[in-house]
Backbone bond lengths (Angstrom), bond angles and torsions (degrees), N, CA, C in turn:
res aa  C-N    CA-C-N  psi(-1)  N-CA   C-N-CA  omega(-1)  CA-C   N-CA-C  phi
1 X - - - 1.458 - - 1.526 111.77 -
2 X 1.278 121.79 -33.34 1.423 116.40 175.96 1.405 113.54 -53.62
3 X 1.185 89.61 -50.80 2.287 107.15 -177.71 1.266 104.90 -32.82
4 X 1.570 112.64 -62.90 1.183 134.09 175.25 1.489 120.60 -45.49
5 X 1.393 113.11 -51.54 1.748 123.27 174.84 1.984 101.25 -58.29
6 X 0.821 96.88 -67.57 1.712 109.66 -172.96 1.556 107.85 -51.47
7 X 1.360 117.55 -46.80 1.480 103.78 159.40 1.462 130.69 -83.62
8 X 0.936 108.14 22.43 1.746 115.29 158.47 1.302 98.63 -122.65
9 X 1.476 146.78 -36.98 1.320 122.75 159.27 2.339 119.23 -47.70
10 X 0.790 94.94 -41.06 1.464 119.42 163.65 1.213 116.29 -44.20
11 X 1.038 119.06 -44.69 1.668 120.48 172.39 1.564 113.54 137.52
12 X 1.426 102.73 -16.35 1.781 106.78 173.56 1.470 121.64 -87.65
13 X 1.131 91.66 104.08 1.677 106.76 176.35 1.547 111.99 -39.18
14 X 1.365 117.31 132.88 1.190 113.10 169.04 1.534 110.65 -143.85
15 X 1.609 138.64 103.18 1.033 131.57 -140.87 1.639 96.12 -105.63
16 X 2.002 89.75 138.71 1.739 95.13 -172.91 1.124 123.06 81.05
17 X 1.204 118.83 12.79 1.912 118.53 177.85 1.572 87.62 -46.02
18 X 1.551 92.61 134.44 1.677 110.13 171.25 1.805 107.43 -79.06
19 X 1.232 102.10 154.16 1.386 115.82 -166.22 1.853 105.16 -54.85
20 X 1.657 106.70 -38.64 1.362 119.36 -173.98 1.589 115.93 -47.21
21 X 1.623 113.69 -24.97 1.525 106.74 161.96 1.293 114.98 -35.63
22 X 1.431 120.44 -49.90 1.853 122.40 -156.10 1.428 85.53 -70.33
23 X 1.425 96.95 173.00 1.799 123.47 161.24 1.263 119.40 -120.46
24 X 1.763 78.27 106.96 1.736 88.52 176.65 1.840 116.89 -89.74
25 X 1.908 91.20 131.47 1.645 106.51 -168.23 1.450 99.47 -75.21
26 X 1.691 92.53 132.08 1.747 91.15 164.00 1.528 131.83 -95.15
27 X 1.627 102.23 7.32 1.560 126.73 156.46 1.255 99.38 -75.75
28 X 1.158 148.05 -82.91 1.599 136.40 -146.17 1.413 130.30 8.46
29 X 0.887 117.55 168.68 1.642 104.36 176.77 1.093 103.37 -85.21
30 X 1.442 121.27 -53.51 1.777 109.59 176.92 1.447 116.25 -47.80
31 X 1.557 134.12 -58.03 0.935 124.52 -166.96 1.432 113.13 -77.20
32 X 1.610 124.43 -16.76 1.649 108.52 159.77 1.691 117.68 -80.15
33 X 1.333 127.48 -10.15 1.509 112.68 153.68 1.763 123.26 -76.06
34 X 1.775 106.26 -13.31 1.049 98.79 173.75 1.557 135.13 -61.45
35 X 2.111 88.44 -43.38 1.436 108.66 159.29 1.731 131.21 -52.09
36 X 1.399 83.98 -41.04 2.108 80.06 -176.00 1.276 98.95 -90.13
37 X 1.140 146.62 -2.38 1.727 134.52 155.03 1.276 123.16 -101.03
38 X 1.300 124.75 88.44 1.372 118.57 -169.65 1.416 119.45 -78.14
39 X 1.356 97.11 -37.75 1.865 131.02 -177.79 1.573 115.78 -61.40
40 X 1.691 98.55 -46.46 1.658 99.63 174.48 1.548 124.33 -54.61
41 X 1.706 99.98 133.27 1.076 110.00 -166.52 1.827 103.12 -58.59
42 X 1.049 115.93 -47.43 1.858 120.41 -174.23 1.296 98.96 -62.96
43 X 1.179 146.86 11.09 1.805 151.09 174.14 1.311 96.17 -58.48
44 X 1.104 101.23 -67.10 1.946 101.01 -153.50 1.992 101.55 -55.86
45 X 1.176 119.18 -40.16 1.483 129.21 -148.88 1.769 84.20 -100.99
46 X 0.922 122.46 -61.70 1.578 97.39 168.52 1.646 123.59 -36.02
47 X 0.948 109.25 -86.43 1.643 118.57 151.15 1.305 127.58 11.24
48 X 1.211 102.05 -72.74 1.393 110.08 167.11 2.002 128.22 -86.81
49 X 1.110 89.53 -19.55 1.746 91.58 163.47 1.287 118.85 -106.15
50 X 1.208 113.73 -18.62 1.669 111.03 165.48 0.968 139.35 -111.88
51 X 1.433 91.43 -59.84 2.128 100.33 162.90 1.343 141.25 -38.63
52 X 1.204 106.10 -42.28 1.535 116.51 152.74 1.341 142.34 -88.76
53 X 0.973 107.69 33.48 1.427 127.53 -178.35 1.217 106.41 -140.95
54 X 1.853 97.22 150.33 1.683 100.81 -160.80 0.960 120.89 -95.47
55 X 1.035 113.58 132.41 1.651 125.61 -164.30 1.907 118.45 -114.68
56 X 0.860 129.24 158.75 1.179 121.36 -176.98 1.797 110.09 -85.62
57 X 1.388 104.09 160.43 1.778 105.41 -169.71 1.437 68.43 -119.33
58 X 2.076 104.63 144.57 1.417 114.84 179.05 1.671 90.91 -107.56
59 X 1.471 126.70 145.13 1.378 121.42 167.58 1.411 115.60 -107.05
60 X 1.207 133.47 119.56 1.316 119.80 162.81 1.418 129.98 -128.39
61 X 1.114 130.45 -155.38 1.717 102.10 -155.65 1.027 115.54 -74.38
62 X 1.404 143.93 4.07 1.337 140.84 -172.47 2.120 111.77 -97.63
63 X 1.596 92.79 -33.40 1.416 95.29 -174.33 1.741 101.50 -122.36
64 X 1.680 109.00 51.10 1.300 112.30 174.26 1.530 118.79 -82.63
65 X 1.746 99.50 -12.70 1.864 107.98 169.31 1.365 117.08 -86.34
66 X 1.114 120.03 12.70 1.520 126.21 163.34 1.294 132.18 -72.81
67 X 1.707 104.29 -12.48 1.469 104.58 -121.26 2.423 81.67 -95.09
68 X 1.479 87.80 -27.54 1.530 97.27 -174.51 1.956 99.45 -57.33
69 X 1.159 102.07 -50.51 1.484 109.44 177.40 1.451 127.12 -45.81
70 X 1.446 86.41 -45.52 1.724 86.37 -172.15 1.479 122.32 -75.86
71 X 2.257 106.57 -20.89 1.403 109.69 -174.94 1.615 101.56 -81.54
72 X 1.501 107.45 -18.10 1.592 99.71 177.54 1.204 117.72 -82.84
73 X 1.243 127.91 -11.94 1.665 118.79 169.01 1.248 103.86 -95.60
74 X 1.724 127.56 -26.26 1.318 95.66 152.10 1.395 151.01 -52.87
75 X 1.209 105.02 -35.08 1.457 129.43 -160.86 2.293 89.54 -86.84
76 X 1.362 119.60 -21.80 1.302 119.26 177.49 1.169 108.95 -62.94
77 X 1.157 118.39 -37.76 1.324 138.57 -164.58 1.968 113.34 -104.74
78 X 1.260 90.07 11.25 1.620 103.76 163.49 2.228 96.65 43.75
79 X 1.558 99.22 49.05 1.681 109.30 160.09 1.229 124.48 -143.31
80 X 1.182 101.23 164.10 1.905 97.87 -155.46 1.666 86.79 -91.32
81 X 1.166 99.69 142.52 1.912 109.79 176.34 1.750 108.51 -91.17
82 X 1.180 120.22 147.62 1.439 128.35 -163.78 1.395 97.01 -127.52
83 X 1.732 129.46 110.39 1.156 119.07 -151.92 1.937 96.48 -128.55
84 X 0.992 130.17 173.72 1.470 131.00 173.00 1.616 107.10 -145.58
85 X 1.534 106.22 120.58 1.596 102.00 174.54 1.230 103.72 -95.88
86 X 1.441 116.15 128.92 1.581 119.24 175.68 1.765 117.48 -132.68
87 X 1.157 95.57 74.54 1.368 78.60 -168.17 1.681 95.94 -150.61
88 X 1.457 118.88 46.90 1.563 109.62 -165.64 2.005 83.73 -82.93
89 X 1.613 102.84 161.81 1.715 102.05 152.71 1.416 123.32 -75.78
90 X 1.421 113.40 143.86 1.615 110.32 -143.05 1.061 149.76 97.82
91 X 1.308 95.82 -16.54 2.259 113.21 -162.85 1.289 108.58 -35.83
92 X 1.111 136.12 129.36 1.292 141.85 162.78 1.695 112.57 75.46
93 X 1.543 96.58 31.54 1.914 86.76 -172.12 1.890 109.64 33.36
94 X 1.181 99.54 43.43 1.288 90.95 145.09 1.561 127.54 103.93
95 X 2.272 102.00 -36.74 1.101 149.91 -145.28 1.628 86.52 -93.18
96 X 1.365 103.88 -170.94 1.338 126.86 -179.51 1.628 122.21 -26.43
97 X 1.067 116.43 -22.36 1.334 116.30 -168.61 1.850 98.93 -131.41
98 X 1.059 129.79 15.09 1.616 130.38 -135.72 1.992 82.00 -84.35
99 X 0.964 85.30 177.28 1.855 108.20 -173.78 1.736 108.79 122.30
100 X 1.407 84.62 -138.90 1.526 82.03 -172.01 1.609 106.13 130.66
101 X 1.595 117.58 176.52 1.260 113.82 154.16 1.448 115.78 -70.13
102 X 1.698 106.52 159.02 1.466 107.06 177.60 1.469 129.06 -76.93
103 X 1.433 112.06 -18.40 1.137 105.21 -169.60 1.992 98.34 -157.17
104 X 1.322 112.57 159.83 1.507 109.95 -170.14 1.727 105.10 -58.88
105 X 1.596 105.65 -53.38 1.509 90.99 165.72 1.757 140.96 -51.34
106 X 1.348 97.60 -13.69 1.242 88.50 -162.83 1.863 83.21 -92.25
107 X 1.140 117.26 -35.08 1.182 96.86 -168.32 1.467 116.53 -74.96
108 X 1.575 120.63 -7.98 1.139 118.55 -172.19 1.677 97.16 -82.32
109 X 1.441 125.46 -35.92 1.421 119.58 165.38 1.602 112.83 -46.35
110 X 1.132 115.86 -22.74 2.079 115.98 -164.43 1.415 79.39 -105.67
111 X 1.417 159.06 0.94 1.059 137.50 134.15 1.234 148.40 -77.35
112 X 1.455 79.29 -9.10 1.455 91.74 160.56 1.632 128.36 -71.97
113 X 1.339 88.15 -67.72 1.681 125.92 166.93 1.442 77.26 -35.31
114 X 1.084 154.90 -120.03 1.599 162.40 -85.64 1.343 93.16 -84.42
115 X 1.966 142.28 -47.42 0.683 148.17 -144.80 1.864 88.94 -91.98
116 X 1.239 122.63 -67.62 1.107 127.01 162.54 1.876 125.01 -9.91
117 X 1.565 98.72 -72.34 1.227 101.95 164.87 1.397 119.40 -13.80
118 X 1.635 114.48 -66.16 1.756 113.85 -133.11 1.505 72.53 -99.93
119 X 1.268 143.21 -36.42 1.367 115.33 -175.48 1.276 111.11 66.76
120 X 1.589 111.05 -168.19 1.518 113.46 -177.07 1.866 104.79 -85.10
121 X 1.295 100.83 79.72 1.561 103.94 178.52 1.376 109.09 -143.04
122 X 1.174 139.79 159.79 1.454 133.29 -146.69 1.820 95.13 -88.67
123 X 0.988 137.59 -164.99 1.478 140.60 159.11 1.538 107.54 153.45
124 X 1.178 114.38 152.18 2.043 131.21 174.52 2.082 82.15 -106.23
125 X 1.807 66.09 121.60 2.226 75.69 156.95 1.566 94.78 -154.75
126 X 1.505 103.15 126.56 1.239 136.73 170.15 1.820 99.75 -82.81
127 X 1.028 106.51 135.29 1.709 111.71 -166.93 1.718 101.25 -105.50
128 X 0.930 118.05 120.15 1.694 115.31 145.01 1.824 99.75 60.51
129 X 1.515 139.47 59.36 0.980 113.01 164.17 1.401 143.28 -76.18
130 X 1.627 115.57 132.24 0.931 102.66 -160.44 1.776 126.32 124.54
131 X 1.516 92.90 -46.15 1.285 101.40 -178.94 1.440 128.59 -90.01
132 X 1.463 110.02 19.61 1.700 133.10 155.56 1.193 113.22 -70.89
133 X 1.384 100.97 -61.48 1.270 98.31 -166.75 1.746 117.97 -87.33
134 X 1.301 93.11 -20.26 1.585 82.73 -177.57 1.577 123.66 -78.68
135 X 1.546 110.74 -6.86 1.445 113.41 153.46 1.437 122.58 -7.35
136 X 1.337 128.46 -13.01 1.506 114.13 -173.77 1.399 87.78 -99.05
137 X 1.056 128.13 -45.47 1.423 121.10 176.23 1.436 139.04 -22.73
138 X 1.408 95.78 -34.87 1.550 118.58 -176.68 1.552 121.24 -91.52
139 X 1.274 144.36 131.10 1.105 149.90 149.09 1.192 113.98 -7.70
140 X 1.509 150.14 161.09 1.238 133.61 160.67 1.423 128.83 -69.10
141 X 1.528 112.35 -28.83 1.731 116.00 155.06 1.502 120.09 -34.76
142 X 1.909 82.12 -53.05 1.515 84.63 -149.82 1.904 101.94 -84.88
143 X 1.332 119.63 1.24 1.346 127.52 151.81 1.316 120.40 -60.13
144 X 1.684 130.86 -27.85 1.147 100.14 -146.47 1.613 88.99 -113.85
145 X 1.541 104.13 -4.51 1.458 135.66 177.01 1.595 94.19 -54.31
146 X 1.221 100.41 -103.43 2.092 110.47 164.71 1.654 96.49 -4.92
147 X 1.380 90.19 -82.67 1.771 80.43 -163.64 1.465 128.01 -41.51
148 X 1.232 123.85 -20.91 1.177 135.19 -157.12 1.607 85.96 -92.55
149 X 1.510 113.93 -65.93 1.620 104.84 -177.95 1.573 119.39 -39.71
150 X 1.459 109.18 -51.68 0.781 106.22 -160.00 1.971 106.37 -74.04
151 X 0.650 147.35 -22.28 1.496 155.88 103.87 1.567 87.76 26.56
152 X 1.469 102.10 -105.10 1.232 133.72 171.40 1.986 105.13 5.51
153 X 1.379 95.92 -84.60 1.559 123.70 179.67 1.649 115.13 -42.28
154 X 1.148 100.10 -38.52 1.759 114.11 -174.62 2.036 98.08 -86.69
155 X 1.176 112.85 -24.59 1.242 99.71 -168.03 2.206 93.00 -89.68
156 X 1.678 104.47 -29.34 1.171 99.05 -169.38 1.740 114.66 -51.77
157 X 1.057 88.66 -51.33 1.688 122.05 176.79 1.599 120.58 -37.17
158 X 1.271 95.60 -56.32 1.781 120.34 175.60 1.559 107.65 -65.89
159 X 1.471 103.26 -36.29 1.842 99.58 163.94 1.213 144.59 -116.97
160 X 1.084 106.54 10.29 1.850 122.61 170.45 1.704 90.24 -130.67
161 X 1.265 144.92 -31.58 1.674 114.34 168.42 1.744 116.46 -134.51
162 X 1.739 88.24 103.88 1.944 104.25 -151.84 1.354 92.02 -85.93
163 X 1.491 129.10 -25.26 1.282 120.76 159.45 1.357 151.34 -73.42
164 X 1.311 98.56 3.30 1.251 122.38 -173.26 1.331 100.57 -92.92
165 X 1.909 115.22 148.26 1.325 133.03 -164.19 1.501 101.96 -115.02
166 X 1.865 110.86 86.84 1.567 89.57 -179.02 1.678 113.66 -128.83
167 X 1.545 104.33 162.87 0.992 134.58 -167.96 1.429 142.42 -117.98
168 X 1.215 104.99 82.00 2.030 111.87 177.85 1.318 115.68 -10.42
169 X 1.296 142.49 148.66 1.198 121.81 149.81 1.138 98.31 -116.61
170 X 2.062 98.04 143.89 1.348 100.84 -144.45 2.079 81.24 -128.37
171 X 1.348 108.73 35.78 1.458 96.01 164.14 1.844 111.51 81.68
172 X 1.230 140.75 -137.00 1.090 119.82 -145.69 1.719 96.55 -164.96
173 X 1.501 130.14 170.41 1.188 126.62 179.93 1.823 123.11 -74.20
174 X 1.502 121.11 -12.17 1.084 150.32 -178.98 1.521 123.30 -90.31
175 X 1.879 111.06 -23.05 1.701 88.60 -143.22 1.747 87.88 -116.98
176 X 1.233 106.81 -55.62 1.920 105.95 -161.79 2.017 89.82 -92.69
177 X 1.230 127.66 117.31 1.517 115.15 152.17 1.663 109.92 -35.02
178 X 1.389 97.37 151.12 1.294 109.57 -173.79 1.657 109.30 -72.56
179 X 1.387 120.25 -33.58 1.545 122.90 169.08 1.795 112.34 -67.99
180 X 1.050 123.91 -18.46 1.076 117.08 152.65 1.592 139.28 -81.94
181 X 1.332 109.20 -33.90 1.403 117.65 156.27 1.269 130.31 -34.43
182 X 2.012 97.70 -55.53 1.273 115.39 -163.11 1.965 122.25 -65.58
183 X 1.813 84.43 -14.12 1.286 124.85 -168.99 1.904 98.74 -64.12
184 X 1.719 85.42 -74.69 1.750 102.96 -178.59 1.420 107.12 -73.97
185 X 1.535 140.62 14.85 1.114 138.05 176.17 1.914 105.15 -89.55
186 X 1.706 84.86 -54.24 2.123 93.10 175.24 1.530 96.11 -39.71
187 X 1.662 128.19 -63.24 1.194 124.06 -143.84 1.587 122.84 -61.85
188 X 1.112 96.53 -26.39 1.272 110.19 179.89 1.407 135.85 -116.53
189 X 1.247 117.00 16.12 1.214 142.96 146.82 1.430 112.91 119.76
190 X 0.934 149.55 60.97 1.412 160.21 93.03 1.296 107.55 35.81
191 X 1.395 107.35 -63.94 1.723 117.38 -156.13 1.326 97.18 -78.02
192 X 1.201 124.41 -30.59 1.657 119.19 -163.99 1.567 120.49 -84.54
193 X 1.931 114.80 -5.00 0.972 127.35 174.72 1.647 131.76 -132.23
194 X 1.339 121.82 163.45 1.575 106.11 -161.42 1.367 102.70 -52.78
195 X 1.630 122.83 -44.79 1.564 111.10 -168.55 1.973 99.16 -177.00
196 X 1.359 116.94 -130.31 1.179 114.54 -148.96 1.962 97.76 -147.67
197 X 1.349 124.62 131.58 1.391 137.37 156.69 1.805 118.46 -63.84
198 X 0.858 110.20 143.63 1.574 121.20 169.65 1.624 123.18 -143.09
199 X 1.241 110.71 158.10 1.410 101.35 178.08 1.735 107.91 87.26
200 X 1.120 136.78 -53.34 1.384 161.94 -179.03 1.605 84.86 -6.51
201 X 1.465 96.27 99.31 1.865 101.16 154.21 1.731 101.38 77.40
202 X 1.326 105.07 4.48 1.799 97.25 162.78 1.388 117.34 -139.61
203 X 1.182 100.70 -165.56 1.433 101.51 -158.42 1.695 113.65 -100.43
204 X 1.086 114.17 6.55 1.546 107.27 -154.80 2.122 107.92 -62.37
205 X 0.987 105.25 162.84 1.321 86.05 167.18 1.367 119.78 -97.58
206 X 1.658 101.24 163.47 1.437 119.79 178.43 1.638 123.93 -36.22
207 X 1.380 104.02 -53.98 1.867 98.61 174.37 1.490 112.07 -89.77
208 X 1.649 119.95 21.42 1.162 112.79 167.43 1.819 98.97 -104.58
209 X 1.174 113.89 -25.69 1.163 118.75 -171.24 2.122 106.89 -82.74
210 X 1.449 108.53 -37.73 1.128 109.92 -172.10 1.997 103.74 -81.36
211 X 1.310 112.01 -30.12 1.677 95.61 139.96 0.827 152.41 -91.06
212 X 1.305 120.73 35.54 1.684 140.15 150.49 0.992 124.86 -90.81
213 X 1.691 123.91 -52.65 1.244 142.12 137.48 1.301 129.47 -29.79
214 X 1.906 121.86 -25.99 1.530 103.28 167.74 1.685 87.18 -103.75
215 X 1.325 127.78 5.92 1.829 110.75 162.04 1.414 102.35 -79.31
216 X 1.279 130.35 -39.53 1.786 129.29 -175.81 1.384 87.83 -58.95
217 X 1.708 138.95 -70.70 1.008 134.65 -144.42 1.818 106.22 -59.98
218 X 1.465 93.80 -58.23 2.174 89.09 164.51 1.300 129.61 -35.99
219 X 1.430 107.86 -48.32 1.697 113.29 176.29 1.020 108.42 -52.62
220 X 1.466 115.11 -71.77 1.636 127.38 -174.86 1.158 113.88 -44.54
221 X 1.518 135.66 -40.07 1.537 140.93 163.37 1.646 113.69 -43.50
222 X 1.553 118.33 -35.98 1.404 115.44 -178.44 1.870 106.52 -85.14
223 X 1.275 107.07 -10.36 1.618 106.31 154.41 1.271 146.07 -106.65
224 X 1.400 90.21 29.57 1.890 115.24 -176.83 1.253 109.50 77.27
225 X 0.999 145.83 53.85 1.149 149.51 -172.36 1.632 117.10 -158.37
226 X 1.547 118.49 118.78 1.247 128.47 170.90 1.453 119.75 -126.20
227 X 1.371 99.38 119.97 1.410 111.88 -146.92 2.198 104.98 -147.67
228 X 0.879 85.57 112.23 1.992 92.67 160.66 1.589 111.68 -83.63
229 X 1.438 94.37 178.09 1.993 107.89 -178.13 1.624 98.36 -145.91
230 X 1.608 102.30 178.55 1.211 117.29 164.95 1.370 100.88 -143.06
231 X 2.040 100.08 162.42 1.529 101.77 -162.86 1.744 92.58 -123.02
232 X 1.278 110.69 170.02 0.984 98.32 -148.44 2.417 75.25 -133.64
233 X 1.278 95.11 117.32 1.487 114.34 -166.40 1.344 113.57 -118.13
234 X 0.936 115.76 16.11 1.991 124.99 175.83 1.580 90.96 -69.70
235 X 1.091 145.16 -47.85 1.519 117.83 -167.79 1.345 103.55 -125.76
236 X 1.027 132.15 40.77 1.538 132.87 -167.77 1.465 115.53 -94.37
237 X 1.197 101.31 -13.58 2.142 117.52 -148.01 1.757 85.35 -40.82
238 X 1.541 115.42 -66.96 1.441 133.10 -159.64 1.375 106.44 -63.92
239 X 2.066 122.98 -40.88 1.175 124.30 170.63 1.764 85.92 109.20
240 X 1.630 104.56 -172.63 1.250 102.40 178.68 1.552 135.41 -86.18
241 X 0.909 150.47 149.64 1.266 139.03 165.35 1.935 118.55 -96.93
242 X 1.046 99.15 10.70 1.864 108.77 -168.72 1.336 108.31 101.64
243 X 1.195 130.59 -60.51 1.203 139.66 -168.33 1.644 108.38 -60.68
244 X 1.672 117.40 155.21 1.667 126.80 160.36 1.544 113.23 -109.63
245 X 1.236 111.41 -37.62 1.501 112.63 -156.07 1.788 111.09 -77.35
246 X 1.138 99.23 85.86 1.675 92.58 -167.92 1.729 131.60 41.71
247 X 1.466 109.17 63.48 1.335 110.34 169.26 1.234 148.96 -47.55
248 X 1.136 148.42 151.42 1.291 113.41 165.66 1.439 115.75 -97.76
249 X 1.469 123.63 -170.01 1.414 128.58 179.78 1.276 98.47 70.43
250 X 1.361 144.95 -31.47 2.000 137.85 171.19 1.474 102.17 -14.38
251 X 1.688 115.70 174.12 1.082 120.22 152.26 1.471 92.64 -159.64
252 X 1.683 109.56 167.49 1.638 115.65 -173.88 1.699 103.18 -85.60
253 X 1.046 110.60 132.41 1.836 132.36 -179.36 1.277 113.90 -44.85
254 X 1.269 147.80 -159.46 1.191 171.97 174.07 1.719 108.34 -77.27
255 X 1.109 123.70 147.90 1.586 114.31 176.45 1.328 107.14 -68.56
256 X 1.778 121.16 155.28 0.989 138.89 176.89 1.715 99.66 -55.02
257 X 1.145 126.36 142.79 1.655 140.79 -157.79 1.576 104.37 -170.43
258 X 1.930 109.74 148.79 1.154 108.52 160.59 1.351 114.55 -93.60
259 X 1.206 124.66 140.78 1.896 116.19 -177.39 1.360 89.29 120.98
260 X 1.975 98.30 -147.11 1.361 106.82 -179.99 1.490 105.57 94.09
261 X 1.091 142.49 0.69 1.566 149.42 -153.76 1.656 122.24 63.78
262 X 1.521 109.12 18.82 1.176 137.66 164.66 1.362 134.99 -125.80
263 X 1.240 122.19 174.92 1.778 106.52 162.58 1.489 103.52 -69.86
264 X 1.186 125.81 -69.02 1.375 110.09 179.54 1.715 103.07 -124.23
265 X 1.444 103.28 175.06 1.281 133.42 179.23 2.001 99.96 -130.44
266 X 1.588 115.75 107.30 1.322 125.15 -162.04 1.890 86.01 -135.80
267 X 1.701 78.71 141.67 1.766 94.18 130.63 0.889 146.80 -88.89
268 X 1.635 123.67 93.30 1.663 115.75 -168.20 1.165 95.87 -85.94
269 X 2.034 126.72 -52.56 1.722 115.10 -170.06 1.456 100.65 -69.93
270 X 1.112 120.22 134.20 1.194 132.70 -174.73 1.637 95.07 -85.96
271 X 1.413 118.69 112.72 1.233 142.86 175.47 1.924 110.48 -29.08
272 X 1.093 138.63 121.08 1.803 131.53 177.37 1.297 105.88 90.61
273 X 1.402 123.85 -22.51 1.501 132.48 -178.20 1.613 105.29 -55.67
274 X 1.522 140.57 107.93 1.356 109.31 173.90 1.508 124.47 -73.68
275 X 1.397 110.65 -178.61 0.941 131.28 -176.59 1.391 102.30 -78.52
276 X 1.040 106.39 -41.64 1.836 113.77 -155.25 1.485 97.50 143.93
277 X 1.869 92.39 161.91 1.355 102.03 -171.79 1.929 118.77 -74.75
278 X 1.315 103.53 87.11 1.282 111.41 -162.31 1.669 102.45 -164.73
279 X 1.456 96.26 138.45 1.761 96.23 158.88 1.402 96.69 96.75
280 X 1.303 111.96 -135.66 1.583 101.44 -175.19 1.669 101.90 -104.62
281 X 1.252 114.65 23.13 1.447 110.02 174.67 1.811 93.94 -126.34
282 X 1.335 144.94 62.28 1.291 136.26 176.82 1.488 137.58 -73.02
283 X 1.539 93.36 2.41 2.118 116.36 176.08 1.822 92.96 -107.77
284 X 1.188 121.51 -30.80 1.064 118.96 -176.45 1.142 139.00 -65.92
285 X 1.932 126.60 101.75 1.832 125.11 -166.86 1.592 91.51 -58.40
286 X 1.639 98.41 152.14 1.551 116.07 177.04 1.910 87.38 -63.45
287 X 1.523 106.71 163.87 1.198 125.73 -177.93 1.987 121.27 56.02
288 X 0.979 94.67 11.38 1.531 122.29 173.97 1.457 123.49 -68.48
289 X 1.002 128.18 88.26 1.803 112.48 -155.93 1.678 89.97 -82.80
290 X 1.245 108.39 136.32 1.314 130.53 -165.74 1.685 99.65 -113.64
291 X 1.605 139.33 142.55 1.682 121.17 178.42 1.895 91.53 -105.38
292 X 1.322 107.95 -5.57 1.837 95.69 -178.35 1.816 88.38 -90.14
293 X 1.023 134.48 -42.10 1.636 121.73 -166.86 1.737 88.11 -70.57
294 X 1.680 136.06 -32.91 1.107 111.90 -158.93 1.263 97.83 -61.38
295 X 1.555 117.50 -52.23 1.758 125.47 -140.57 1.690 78.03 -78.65
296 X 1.062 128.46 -76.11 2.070 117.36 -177.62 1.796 97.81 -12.17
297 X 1.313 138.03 -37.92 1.452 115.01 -149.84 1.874 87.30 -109.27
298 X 0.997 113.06 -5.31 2.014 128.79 -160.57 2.413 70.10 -83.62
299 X 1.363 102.17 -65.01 1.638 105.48 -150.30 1.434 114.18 -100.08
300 X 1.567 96.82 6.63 1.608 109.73 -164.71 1.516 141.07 25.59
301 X 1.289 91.74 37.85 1.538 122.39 173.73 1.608 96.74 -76.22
C-alpha cells in the first residue's frame, strides 16, 4: 500500500486508494480509551467509527522522540504514517492550545530532532497548524521570527526526510483570502515542500475547502510555485456552523482516502479530541479525547 500511496503522490493517478494505505495507531486516544473501558456502553460504536481508523499522531515538544518509532512501525507494517508538527513558539496566540517551544533555538533543535526521526522513510506531515495564518497575532519581530523558523523546519525536512510528503497548513476555506496566503506561503517555505494542509481542526466542507485550495494553488502558480494540499475531513460530515471551539451538531467526515479533489482527504483532528474547554465540552483540556464529544460527532447531535 505505500507503493501505491507514493505513486499517486508522484503523479499517477490511482482512483479510490482504500483507506488501509494510512496507519492506523493503536495508541490513539480513542483507541486507548477504547482499551481501558471495556464495559462502556459507547465502546463498541466508538471503536468502530473511530478507533480504527487512521488518524493523525500530533507531535509536540515533549514526545518529539517518538517520532523515529512511530514511522518504523509504520513503515513494518507496510503504512504510510500521518504525522502533525505542533510545536511553533506562540501556538495558538496563547489560547486553547497555546505553548509551544520556548525559545527559536530550542525549537530549531526539535526540528531537527523531528526531521531526523522519519529519515529516509515515507510519512504525511502537516506542519504547524495554524501558524500561517495567525501571523497577525504576533508583533512584527515576533512575525518575522515564525517565519524564519518556519523556513527553518521546511528546509530541515527537505534534507534529512526526502521521503516524506509534507504540507503547510495553510488555514481554512473562510479565514486568510487565498492571495494573501499565497503571499505568507512563499515566505516560509513553500518551495521546500510538496504543498499546503487545509481544513486542520475545522469543519468546513470538502468542496468548500477543495475550492480554495485550487484558488491557493492558482495564486501560488503566479509565484513560481506548483504545489497540491490535503484537507483535513475528520469533522466535516455536517460542514461548518461558524463556530471552532467544539460545536455542537458536527459529525465525523468521510474516511481518510487518496483523491477526493485533492492528494489526500486525512484525519489530522483526531475525532473526540477537544478543542478546549468550550462548546459542549467546557471542563474539557484542548487535545483531551472526550467519549460524549466522540459519540456527538458518531450521530451529529
Amino acid at each position: 500500500m505505500i507503493t501505491l500511496v507514493l505513486a499517486v503522490l508522484g503523479g499517477v493517478l490511482v482512483p479510490d486508494a482504500a483507506p488501509s494505505a494510512f496507519y492506523v495507531d493503536p495508541n490513539s486516544t480513542p483507541a486507548t480509551w477504547v482499551r481501558e473501558h471495556p464495559d462502556d456502553p459507547r465502546r463498541a460504536r466508538i471503536n468502530a467509527d473511530i478507533a480504527t481508523k487512521p488518524t493523525a499522531k500530533w507531535i509536540g515538544g515533549k514526545n518529539v522522540g517518538s517520532v523515529a518509532a512511530h514511522v518504523g512501525t509504520a513503515a513494518a507494517a507496510n503504512r504510510l504514517p500521518v504525522m502533525v508538527a505542533y510545536n511553533i513558539p506562540g501556538r495558538d496566540c496563547g489560547s486553547h492550545s497555546g505553548g509551544g517551544a520556548g525559545s527559536p533555538a530550542e525549537y530549531r533543535t526539535w526540528s531537527s530532532q523531528f526531521a531526523a526521526g522519519i529519515g529516509d522513510r515515507p510519512a504525511v506531515v502537516v506542519v504547524e497548524p495554524d501558524a500561517v495564518a495567525q501571523l497577525d497575532c504576533l508583533t512584527e519581530p515576533q512575525r518575522q521570527t515564525r517565519i524564519e523558523l518556519l523556513t527553518y523546519f521546511t528546509e530541515q525536512l527537505k534534507a534529512k526526510a526526502p521521503k516524506a510528503s509534507v504540507y503547510l497548513d495553510a488555514g481554512h476555506a473562510t479565514w486568510i483570502s487565498a492571495s494573501e496566503m499565497a503571499k505568507r506561503l512563499n515566505k516560509v517555505g513553500i518551495a521546500n515542500v510538496r504543498g499546503f494542509a487545509l481544513n486542520v481542526s475545522n469543519y468546513h466542507t470538502t468542496s468548500a475547502s477543495v475550492l480554495y485550495g485550487n484558488a491557493l494553488r492558482s495564486t501560488l502558480s503566479t509565484l513560481g510555485h506548483t504545489k497540491t494540499f490535503v484537507v483535513d475531513v475528520s469533522r466535516n460530515g455536517n460542514g461548518s456552523n461558524g463556530q471552532w471551539c467544539n460545536p455542537a451538531g458536527r459529525r465525523i467526515g468521510e474516511p481518510p482516502r487518496i483523491g477526493g479533489g485533492a492528494d489526500m482527504l486525512l484525519w489530522v483532528k483526531v475525532p473526540g479530541n477537544s478543542d478546549g474547554k468550550c462548546g459542549i465540552a467546557p471542563t474539557v483540556p484542548a487535545g483531551t479525547f472526550s467519549p460524549d464529544i466522540a459519540t456527538r460527532l458518531i450521530t451529529g447531535t
